[in-house]
C-alpha positions, 0 to 999 in steps of 0.5 A: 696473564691478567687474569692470573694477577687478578686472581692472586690480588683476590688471594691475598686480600682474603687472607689478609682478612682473615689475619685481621680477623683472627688478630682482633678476635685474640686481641679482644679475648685476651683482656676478657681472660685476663679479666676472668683471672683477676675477679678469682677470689682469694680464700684462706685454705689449710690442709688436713694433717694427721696430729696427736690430739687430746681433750683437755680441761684447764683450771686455775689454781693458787700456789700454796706452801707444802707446809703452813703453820702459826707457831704457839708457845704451849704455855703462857709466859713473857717473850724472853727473846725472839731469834728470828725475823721475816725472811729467814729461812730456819732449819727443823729443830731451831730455836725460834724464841724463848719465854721467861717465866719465874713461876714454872722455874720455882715449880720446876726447883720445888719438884726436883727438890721434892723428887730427891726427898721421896728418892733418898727415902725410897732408897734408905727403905730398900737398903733396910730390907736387905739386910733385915727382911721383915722388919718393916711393914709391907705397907710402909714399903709399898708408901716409900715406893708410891711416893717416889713415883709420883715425885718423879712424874711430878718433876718430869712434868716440871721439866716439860714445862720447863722445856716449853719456853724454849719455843723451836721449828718443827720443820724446815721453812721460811719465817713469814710473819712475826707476831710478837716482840721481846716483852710481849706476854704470850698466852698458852696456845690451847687459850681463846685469845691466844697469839702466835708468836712467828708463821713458818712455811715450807716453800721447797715443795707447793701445793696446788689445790684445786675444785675439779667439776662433777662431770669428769671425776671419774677420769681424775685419779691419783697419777692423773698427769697435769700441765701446771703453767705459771704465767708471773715466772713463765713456767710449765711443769708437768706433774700430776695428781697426788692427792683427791679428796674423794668427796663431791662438794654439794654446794659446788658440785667439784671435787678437791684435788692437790698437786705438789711441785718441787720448788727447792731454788723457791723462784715460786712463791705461795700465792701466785696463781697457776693454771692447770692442764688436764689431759682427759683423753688423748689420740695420736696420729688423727685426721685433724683440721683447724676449728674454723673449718667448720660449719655447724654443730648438729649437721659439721660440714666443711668446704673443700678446695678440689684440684681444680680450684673449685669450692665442693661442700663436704659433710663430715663427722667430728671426734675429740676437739682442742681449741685449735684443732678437731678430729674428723673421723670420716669425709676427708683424706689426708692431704685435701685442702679445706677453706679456713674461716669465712665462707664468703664464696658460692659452693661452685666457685673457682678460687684462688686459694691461699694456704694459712701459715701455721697450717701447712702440716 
């Protein structure tokens, strides 16, 4: 009977060591794991998505009026009276000024004057020649005739410059300076030092004009769609090209190119700069990742994070670029998780990734 006590007090104290062992062996490894866990370095992550890229070129441009012109009266005389003033917006047609000039209505009176002698003598002519042919010479009849010709055409150049002191828009616009006064003495518009009398522009519809560079003339043709931004009124337009100029610059090297934007509320204003987005080649549904993916012009490659947590170097090769995101024609799939910007890990290591906002799809 004692040696069975015995014999279970040796029992028990074995497996109470061995509990002790194992509880202390758990303890100790439980904080070296949980150590472990913690020194997992965290890395920005994004995935690969499938997206519609397009290569674009983005140039500045300056609004400017569809229409632009200083208008001149045709001959010179004193301003009689100014009808308009800045601002005021003219219909094509309207009177803006009319000039005083006492000389041209006295040629005017002369001409008329003259015009109605040399008529009536024309006319008393014929009348004698119908009722007695022959009576007068053909010659005399032929100088009555030449004569009232050339009264007549002197008194419609008489009228037409008459009519040029009235001085009216050309088109429809807006009056954006006035050069002259009531009184002032106006010189022809074909003289030296001639002066305007008003600006007139056409602010419904804008043009921009812009250089595009040598490189990508031959993408740009009439139709070309553009992305026209306006940053003063936070606008975004989309139109395209209307008008290219079919020569290269030898200085700049570019080439001009306009395009025309509706402004009929003219919440545009000539001068304000625009820039303009011109799509040169477009991709719909390709493998993408953002541009700080990836390391490397000659040789790209870019880190993966596998299901493991594990950082995994992969070469890859690149297609069209935007300045977020850059195809990648082959060495991914869609789905994998690439490492976004620094690489402030060894190839190898386990990280804790986190996916970047905004880079989820």
């Amino acid at each position: 009977m004692k040696r069975r006590t015995v014999k279970w007090g040796v029992g028990l104290c074995v497996v109470a060591a061995v509990i002790a062992a194992t509880m202390h062996y758990s303890a100790k490894q439980q904080p070296e794991n949980a150590s472990d866990a913690k020194e997992l370095k965290t890395v920005a992550v994004a995935k690969v998505t499938r997206e519609d890229l397009a290569r674009s070129v983005n140039l500045t441009a300056e609004l400017k009026p569809y229409q632009d012109i200083d208008v001149h009266a045709k001959i010179a005389g004193y301003v009689k009276e100014i009808r308009v003033d800045i601002g005021d917006q003219v219909k094509a047609g309207q009177v803006l000024a009319t000039l005083d000039f006492a000389e041209q209505q006295a040629d005017w009176a002369k001409a008329e004057a003259s015009f109605q002698e040399a008529r009536l003598d024309y006319q008393r002519i014929q009348g004698v020649m119908k009722k007695r042919p022959g009576l007068l010479a053909q010659d005399e009849v032929d100088k009555a005739r030449a004569a009232y010709e050339v009264a007549k055409a002197n008194r419609e150049h008489a009228k037409a410059f008459t009519d040029y002191s009235i001085i009216s828009a050309p088109f429809n616009g807006i009056i954006t300076k006035r050069y002259a006064d009531k009184g002032a003495l106006i010189q022809a518009g074909t003289s030296s030092n001639t002066q305007p009398i008003v600006h007139l522009s056409d602010n419904t519809k804008l043009r921009l004009v812009f250089p595009v560079p040598e490189s990508i003339v031959p993408q740009i043709k009439i139709g070309t769609p553009v992305e026209v931004g306006v940053q003063v009124t936070n606008d975004t337009i989309q139109s395209k090209v209307v008008r290219v100029s079919g020569m290269i610059d030898n200085a700049t090297r570019t080439m001009e190119v306009e395009v025309d934007l509706d402004n009929p509320d003219l919440h545009l204003t000539p001068g304000m700069y625009a820039t303009v987005q011109i799509d040169l080649n477009k991709q719909a549904g390709v493998l993408a990742v953002p541009v700080q993916a990836v390391a490397g012009k000659e040789k790209p490659t870019v880190w993966v994070v596998n299901a493991e947590n594990v950082i995994e170097e992969r070469p890859v090769t690149l297609g069209i670029q935007t300045p977020n995101k850059v195809e990648v024609l082959t060495g991914l799939t869609e789905g994998e998780t690439v490492v976004f910007g620094s690489r402030n890990v060894a190839i190898g290591a386990k990280v804790n990734p986190k996916l970047v906002e905004g880079n989820a799809s």
